[in-house]
C-alpha positions as CSV (number, residue, x, y, z in Angstrom):
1,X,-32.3,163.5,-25.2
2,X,-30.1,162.2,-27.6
3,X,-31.0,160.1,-30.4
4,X,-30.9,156.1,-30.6
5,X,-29.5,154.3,-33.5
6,X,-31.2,152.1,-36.0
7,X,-31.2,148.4,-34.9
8,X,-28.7,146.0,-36.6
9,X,-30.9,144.4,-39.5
10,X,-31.4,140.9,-40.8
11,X,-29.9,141.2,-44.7
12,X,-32.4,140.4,-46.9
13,X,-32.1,137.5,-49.1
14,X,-34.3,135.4,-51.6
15,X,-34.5,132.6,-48.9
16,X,-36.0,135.3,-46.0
17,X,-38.9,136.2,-48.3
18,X,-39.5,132.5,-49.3
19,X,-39.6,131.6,-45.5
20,X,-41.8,134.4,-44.5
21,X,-44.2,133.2,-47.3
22,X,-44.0,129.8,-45.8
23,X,-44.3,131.3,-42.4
24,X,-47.5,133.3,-43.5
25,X,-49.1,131.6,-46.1
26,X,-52.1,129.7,-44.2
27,X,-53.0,133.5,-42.8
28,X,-56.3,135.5,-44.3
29,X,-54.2,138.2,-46.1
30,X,-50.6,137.3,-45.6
31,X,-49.1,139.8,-48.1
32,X,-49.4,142.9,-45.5
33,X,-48.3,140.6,-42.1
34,X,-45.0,139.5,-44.7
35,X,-44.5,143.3,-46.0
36,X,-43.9,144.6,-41.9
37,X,-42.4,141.6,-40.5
38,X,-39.4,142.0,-43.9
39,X,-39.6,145.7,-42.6
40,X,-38.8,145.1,-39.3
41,X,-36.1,142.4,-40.3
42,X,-34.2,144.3,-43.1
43,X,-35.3,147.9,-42.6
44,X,-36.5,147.9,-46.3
45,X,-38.1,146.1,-48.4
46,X,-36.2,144.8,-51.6
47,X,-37.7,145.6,-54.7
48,X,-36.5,141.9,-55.4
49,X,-39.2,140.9,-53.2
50,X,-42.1,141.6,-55.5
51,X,-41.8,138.6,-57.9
52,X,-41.4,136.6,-54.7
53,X,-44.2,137.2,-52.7
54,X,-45.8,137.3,-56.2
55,X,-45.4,133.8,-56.6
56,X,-45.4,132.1,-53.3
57,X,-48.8,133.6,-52.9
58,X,-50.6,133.5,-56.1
59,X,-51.0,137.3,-56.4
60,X,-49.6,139.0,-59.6
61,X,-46.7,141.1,-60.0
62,X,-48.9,144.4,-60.1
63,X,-50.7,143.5,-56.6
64,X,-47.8,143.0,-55.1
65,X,-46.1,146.5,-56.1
66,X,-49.1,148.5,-55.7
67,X,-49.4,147.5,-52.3
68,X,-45.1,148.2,-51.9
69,X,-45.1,151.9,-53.7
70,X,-48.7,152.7,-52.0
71,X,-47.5,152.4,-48.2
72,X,-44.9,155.1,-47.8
73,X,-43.1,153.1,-44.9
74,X,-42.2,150.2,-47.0
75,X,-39.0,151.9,-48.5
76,X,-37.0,149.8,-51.2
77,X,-33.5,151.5,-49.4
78,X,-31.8,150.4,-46.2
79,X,-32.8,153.3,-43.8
80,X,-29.6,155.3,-42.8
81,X,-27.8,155.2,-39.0
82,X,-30.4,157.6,-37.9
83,X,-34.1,158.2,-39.4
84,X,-35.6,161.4,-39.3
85,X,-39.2,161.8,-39.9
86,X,-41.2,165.6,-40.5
87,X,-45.0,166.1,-40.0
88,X,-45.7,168.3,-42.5
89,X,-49.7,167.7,-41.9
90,X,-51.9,170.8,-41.1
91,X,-51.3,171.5,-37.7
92,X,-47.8,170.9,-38.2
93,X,-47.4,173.2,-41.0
94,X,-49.2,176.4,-39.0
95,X,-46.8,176.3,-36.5
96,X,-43.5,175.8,-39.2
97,X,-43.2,172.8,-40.1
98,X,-42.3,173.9,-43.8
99,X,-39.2,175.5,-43.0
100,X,-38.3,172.9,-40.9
101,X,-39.0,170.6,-43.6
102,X,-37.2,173.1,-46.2
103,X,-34.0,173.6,-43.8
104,X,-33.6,170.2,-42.7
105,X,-33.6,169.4,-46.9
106,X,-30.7,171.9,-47.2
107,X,-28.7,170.9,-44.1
108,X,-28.7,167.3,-45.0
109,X,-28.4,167.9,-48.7
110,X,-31.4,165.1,-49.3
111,X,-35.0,165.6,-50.0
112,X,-37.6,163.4,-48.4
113,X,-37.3,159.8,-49.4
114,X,-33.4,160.0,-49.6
115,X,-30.6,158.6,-47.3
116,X,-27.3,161.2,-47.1
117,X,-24.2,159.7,-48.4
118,X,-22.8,158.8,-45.9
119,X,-25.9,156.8,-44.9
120,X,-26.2,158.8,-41.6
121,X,-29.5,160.2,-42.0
122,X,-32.4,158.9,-44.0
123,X,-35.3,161.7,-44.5
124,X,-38.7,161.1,-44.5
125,X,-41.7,163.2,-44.5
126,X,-45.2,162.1,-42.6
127,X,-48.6,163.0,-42.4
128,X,-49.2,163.2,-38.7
129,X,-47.6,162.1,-35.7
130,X,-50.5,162.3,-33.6
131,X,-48.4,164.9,-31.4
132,X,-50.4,168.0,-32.9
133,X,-50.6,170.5,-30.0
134,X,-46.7,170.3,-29.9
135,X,-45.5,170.8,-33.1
136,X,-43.9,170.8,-35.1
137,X,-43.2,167.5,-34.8
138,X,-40.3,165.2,-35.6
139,X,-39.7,161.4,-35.4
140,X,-35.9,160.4,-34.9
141,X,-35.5,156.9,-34.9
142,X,-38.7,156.2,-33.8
143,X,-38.6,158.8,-31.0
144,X,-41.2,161.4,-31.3
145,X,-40.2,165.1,-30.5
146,X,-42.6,168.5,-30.3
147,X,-41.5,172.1,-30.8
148,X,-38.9,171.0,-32.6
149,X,-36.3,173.6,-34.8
150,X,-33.9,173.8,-37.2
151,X,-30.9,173.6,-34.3
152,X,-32.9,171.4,-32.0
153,X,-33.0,168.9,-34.9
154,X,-29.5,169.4,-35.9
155,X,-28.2,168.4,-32.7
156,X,-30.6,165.4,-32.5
157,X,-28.9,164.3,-35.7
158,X,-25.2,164.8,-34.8
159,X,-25.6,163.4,-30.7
């Protein structure tokens, strides 16, 4: 099954952030609901968007970035064309998953967290896909695959 590509994303921009704020503000906790809905629009979130949502919601700077840098998923890069995600939890790892994780490093010349440059393939590791009894596991552009290898992933990447 071939791979699907990233949606088309909203560029981010000082005036997004201030109208999510606006958009969010009156909600019980609006920094997390703001955080995914700029992910979901942008495909990143800007580190720009700290002092922001710092100030349209009364938080401090240090709030706001510990939240950012303690989700893995709220990346501060635009994702590449295609993003690949490894489970290297338990379960994953008894089966391969290191190797997988270690080939797939050397193949696309990146290490987990890094987008090739190109910007074809962002690389991402994970800590369970919930898809244990198949693994190991891979998430390409949010597409889950099991049993996956080194040449099975390869031509998920290039297709």
């Amino acid at each position: 099954m071939a791979a699907q590509r990233v949606p088309e994303r909203e560029a981010w921009s000082e005036d997004l952030v201030r109208s999510l704020v606006e958009a969010y503000r009156q909600h019980r906790g609006p920094l997390m609901p703001i955080l995914h809905d700029l992910l979901a629009r942008c495909g990143y979130v800007d580190d720009r968007s700290a002092d922001l949502l710092a100030d349209g919601l009364n938080l401090s700077r240090a709030e706001v970035y510990g939240v950012i840098t303690f989700y893995r998923d709220f990346r501060s890069d635009p994702v590449g064309t295609h993003h690949v995600q490894i489970c290297r939890a338990e379960a994953c790892q008894s089966v391969g998953a290191e190797t997988l994780a270690a080939d797939a490093r050397l193949r696309l010349g990146v290490d987990f967290g890094e987008t090739t440059a190109d910007r074809h393939v962002s690389l991402d590791q994970v800590f369970c896909l919930g898809n244990c009894a198949l693994g190991p596991s891979v998430m390409v552009d949010g597409r889950l695959h099991g049993r996956m290898t080194a040449d099975a992933l390869d031509r998920l990447v290039q297709s």
